[in-house]
N, C-alpha and C positions, 0 to 999 in steps of 0.2 A: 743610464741606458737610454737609447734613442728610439724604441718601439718593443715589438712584442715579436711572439713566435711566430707571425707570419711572412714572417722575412725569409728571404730565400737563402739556403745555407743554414740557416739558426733552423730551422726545422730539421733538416739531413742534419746537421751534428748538436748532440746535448751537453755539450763542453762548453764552452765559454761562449757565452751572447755576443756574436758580432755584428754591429750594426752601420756599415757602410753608406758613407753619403751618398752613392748613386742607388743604394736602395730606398733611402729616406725623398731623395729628389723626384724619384719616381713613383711614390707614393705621394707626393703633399700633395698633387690638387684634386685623388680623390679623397683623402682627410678633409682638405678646406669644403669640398661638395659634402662632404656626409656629416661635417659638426653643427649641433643645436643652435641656431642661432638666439633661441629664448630667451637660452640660459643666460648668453650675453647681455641682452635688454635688462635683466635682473641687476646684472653690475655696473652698467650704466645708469641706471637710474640711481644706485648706491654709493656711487663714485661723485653725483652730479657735485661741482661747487667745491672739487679737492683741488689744490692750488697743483696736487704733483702726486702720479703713482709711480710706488713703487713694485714691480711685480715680480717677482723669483720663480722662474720656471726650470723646475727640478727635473732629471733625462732630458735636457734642449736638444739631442743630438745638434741638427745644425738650425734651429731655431724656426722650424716652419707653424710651429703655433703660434708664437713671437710675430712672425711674419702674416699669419693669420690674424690673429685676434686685436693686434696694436693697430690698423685703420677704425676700429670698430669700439674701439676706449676713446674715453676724453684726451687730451694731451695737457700740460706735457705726462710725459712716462720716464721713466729708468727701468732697465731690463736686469737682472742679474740670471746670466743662463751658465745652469751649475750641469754636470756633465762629467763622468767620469772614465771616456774616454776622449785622451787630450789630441786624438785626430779630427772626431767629431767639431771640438772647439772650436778647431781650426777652420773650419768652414761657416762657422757660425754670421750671419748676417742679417741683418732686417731692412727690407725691403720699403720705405717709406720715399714720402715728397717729402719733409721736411725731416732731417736728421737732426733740426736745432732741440725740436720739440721731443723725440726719441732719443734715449741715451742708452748705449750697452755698455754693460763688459761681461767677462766670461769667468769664470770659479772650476776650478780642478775638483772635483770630489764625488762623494755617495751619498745620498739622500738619508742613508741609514743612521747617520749623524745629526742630521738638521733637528734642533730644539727651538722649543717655544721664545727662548733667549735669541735666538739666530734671528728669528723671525719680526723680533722689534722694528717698528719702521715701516714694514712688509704692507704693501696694501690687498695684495694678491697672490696666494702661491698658484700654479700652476704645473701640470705637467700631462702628455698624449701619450697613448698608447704605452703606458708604464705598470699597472697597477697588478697586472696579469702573469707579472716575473718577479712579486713582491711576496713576501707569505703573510701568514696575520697578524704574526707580532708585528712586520714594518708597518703594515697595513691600519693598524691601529697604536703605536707610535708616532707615525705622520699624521694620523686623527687627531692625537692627543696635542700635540705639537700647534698647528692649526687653532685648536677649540681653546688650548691653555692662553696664546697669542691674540685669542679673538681675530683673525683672518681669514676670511672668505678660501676658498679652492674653486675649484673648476678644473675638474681632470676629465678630457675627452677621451675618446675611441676605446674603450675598457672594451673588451671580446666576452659575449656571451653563448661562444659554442654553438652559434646555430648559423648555418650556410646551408642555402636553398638555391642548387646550379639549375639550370635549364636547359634544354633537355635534362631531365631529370636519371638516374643511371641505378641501377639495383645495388653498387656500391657505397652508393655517397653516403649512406646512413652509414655504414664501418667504418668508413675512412677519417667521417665526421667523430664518429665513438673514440675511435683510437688516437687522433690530434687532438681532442680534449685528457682523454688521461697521460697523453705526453705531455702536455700543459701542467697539470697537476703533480709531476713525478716531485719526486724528492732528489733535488742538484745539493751536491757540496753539503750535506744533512741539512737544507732548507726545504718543507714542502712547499712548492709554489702553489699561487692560489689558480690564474688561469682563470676558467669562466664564472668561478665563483670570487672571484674580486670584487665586482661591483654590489654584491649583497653585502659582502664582507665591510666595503668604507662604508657604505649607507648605515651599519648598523653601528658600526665605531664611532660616528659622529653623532646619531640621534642619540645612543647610549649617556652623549655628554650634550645632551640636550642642544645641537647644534642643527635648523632646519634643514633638511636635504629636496633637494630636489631632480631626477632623474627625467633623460630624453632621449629617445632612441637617434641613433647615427650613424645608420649601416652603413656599410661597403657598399655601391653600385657596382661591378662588374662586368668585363667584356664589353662592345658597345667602341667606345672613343678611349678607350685603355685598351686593347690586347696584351701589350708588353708587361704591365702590371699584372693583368689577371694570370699570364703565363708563367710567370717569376711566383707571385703568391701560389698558383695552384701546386709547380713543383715544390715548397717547402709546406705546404700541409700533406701532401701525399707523402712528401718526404719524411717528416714528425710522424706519420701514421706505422707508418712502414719500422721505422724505427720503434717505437713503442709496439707494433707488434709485427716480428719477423716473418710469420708465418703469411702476413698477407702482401709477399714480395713479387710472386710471380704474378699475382691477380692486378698489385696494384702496381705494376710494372705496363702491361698492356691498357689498363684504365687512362692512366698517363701519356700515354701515347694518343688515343683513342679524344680524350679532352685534349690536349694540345693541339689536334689535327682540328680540333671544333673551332676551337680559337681561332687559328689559323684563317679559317675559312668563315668568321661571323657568323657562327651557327651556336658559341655559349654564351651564357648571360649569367649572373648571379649575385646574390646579396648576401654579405656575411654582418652579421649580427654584432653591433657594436651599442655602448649607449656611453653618455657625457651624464656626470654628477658634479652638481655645483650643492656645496655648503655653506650656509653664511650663517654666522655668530646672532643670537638679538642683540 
């Protein structure tokens, strides 16, 4: 998977996760503005003096953490960006001055398989905006996996259910209620975890004695994004709506109402995201 349920389309429909590169394109530079930069100083300094990483970023869609976070590591690097939609792949690319020092390739698959065996070699797994379409058994599977391997993670933008628009609207607390238990529903008999994701790895890692350290990395909104905040706003109204039919007609004019604000530089807002990095002693 290459993000979460704030994609526009993945909210209106609860069938299949689609994550298309021009909605990943037009989310990465507010991902790269909203991720922790701490947490990286953390693997920098743990990395210091490695002849060579190797990093596995699980959901790569098309590689904009990859593209984020590899100026900000030592070099050289190898990427393995595993992905298991092979359209996504196809777009996959990293963004660097030197390509000698950066190496990719790309992995057809589901994270729901990756074992501590897999992970031999691995200097870092990684993976954005993923955690929140995983349930607890992957959730703590991909812990165990990690902590058994001794590997570092660093999994960014996890969604903590809380968006705060401006101008503020007597709806947004519902619409906010109702996109959180869309989040949570039960697809395919998995319950997904959604905004309780990031309690969920924080606790599957200290459980196996792994220190965690978490950092908030909201959304910015509105402002020098319209296009993004327009596209995000229709697939949470949309997820809402869906998860509960009853608030169609209200959140039909809502949506009108917020688009028209857009429009005109008059919305703003922050959705609630945080980065968890894990490192072995």
């Amino acid at each position: 998977m290459g993000g979460n349920l704030e994609q526009p389309g993945h909210g209106v429909d609860a069938g299949d996760a689609e994550f298309t590169p021009e909605w990943l394109t037009l989310r990465e530079p507010v991902d790269a503005a909203a991720r922790a930069t701490d947490l990286v100083d953390e693997l920098v300094r743990r990395f210091a003096g490695r002849d060579r990483l190797v990093i596995r970023d699980l959901g790569c869609g098309t590689g904009s953490l990859g593209r984020w976070l590899s100026p900000l590591l030592p070099n050289p690097q190898h990427w393995i960006m595993q992905d298991r939609e092979p359209d996504l792949l196809r777009h996959v690319y990293m963004d660097v001055t030197s390509t000698a020092l950066v190496t990719v390739e790309t992995r057809l698959g589901d994270l729901g398989g990756v074992t501590a065996a897999d992970l031999a070699g691995t200097s870092l797994v990684t993976a954005s905006a993923l955690l929140d379409i995983l349930t607890t058994e992957e959730v703590d599977r991909l812990a165990a996996a990690c902590a058994d391997a001794r590997v570092p993670a660093l999994f960014t933008l996890s969604v903590l259910g809380e968006v705060e628009l401006s101008p503020a609207d007597p709806l947004d607390a519902e619409i906010a209620e109702a996109f959180n238990e869309h989040q949570r529903r039960v697809q395919d008999g998995r319950r997904l975890l959604g905004p309780d994701a990031p309690a969920a790895v924080v606790e599957s890692f200290e459980k196996r004695g792994v220190a965690v350290q978490v950092a908030p990395s909201p959304w910015q909104l509105g402002g020098d994004h319209p296009e993004l905040t327009a596209e995000w706003l229709r697939g949470w109204v949309g997820a809402a709506v869906e998860q509960r039919p009853e608030l169609a007609a209200e959140a039909a004019s809502y949506l009108r109402q917020r688009l028209d604000a857009i429009e005109e530089g008059r919305l703003s807002g922050t959705v609630g995201h945080v980065d968890v990095l894990a490192v072995p002693a």
